[in-house]
C-alpha positions as CSV (number, residue, x, y, z in Angstrom):
1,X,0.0,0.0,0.0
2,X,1.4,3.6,-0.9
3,X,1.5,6.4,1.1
4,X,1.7,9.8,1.3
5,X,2.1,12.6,4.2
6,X,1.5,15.4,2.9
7,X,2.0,18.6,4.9
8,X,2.6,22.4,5.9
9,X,4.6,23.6,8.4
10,X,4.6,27.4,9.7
11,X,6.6,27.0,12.9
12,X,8.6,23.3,12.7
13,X,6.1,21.7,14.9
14,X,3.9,20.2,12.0
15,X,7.1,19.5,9.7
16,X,8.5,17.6,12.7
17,X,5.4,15.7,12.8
18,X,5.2,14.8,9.4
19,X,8.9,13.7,9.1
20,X,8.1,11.1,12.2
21,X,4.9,9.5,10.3
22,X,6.8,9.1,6.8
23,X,9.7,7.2,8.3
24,X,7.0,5.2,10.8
25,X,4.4,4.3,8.6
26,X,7.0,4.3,5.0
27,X,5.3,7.1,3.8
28,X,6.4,9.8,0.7
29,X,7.0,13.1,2.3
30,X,5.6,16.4,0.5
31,X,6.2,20.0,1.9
32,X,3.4,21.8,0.3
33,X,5.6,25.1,1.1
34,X,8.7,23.8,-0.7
35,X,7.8,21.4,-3.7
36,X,4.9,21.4,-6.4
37,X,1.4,19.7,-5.4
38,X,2.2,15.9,-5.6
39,X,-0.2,13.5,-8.2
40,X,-2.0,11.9,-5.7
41,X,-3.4,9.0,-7.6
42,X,-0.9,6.6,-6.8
43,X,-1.4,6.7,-3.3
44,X,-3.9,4.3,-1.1
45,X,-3.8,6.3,1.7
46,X,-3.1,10.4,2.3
47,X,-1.8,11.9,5.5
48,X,-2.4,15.8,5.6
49,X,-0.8,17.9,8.5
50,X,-0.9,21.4,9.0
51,X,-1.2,23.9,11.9
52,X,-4.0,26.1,13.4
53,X,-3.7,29.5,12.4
54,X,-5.8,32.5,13.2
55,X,-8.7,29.9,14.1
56,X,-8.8,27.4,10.8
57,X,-6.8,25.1,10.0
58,X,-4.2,26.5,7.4
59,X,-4.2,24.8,3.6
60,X,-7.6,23.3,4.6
61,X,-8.5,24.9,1.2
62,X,-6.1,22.2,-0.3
63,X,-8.1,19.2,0.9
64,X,-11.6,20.8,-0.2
65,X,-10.0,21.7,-3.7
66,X,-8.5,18.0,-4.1
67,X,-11.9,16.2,-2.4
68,X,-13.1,14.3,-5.9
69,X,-9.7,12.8,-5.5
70,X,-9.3,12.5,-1.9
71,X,-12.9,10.9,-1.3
72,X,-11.6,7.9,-2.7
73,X,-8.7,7.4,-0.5
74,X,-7.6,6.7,3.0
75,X,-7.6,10.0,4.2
76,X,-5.8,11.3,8.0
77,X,-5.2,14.7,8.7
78,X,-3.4,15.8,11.8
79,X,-3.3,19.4,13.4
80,X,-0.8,20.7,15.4
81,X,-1.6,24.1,17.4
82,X,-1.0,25.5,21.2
83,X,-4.5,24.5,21.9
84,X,-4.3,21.4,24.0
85,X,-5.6,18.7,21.6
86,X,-8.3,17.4,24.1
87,X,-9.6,21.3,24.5
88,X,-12.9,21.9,22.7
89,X,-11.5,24.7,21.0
90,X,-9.1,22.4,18.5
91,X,-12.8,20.6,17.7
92,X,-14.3,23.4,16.9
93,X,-11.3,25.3,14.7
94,X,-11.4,21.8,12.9
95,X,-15.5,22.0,12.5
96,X,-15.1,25.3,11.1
97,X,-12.4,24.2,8.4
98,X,-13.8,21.9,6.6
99,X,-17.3,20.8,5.5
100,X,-19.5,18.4,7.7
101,X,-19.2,16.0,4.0
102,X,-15.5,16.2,4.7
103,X,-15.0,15.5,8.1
104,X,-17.2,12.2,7.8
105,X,-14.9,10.6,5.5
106,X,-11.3,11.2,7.2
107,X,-9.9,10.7,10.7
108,X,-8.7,13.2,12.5
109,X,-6.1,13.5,14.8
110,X,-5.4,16.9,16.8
111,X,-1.4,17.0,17.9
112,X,0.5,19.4,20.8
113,X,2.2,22.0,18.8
114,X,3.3,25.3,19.2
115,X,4.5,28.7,18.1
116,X,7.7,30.0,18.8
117,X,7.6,33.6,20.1
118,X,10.8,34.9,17.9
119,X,9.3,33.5,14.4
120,X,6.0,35.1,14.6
121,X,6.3,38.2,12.4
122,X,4.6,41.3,12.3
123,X,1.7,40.2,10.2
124,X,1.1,37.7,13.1
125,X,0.9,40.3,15.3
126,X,-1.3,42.4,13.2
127,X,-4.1,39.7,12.8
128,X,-3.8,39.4,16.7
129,X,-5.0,43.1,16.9
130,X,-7.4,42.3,14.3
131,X,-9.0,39.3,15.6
132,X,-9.5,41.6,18.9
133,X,-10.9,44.4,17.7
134,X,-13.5,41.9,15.8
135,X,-14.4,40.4,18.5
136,X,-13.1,36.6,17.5
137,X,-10.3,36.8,19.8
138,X,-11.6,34.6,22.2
139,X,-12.5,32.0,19.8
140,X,-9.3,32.0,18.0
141,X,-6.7,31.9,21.2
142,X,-8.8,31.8,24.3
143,X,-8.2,34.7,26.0
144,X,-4.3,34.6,25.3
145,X,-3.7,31.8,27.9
146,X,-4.1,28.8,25.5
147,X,-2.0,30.3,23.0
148,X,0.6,31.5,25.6
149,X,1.2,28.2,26.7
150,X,2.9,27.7,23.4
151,X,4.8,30.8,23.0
152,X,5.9,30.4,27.0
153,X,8.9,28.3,25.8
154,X,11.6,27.6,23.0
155,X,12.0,23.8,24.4
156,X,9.7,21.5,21.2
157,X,6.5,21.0,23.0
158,X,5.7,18.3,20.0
159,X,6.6,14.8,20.5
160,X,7.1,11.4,18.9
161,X,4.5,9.5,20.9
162,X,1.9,12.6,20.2
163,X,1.6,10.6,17.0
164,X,0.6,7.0,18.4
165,X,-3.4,7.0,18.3
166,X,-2.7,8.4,14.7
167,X,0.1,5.3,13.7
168,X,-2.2,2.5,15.5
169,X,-4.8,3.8,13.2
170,X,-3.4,3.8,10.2
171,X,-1.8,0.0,11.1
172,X,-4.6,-0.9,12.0
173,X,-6.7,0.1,8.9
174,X,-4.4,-1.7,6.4
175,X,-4.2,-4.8,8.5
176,X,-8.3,-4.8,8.5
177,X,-9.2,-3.8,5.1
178,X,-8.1,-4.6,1.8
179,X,-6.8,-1.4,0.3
180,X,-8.1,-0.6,-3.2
């Protein structure tokens, strides 16, 4: 069975993440940010990751856009943010991405991530101020704390066992079903 993990990484957090499940489950490796959009119709199985940003999950566009191919495949996406994963907040950023049609069809898996305070840039800034003065502040970081918990420290917050529910699953699902 052929995989791929496809992903995009703002902060090193998701790339890290990525990097793990290729070389776990023998996956190709695509950084949407670095290479051209890969042909996905060799692969059985697609494993999107990407990051929270600014309350959606960022190149959620890219799944919707490739669903008529997608729909037919395995598809896992993981998302890494400084939301703890079991907060209801990284449920509902995810509800909000993608469409309820979506959703049905793929597992998801949210992942500890983080941002580190030195490479957010101005523009990150800005759309802080924005999101405030819009009112959506408190959906998108929770009154500051959630997302200070990730900005509080340069030490990787993201680790390889994060990823186990995600691996057993995908094990799992090519030891159960035939893959087409």
């Amino acid at each position: 069975m052929k995989k791929a993990v496809i992903y995009r990484s703002r902060n090193g957090s998701t790339r890290r993440y990525a990097e793990w499940l290729a070389q776990e489950c023998g996956a190709d490796l695509f950084d949407l940010g670095q290479a051209q959009d890969p042909d996905l119709a060799p692969y059985e199985a697609v494993i999107y990751g990407a990051p929270f940003h600014m309350g959606h999950l960022y190149g959620a566009r890219y799944i919707r856009d490739r669903w008529a191919v997608l729909q037919r495949k395995r598809v896992f996406i993981f998302s890494t943010s400084a939301v703890p994963p079991t907060h209801a907040l990284a449920a509902a950023i995810y509800r909000r991405s993608l469409p309820e049609p979506i959703r049905r069809q793929v597992r998801y898996f949210p992942v500890r991530g983080q941002y580190f305070r030195g490479k957010l840039g101005r523009l990150d800034y800005a759309k802080t101020i924005l999101a405030r003065l819009i009112g959506v502040y408190d959906i998108i970081v929770h009154h500051d704390s959630l997302l200070f918990l990730g900005i509080a420290t340069d030490q990787p917050l993201s680790h390889h066992h994060d990823l186990s529910a995600l691996i057993k699953e995908i094990r799992d699902e090519e030891k159960a079903t035939p893959w087409v």
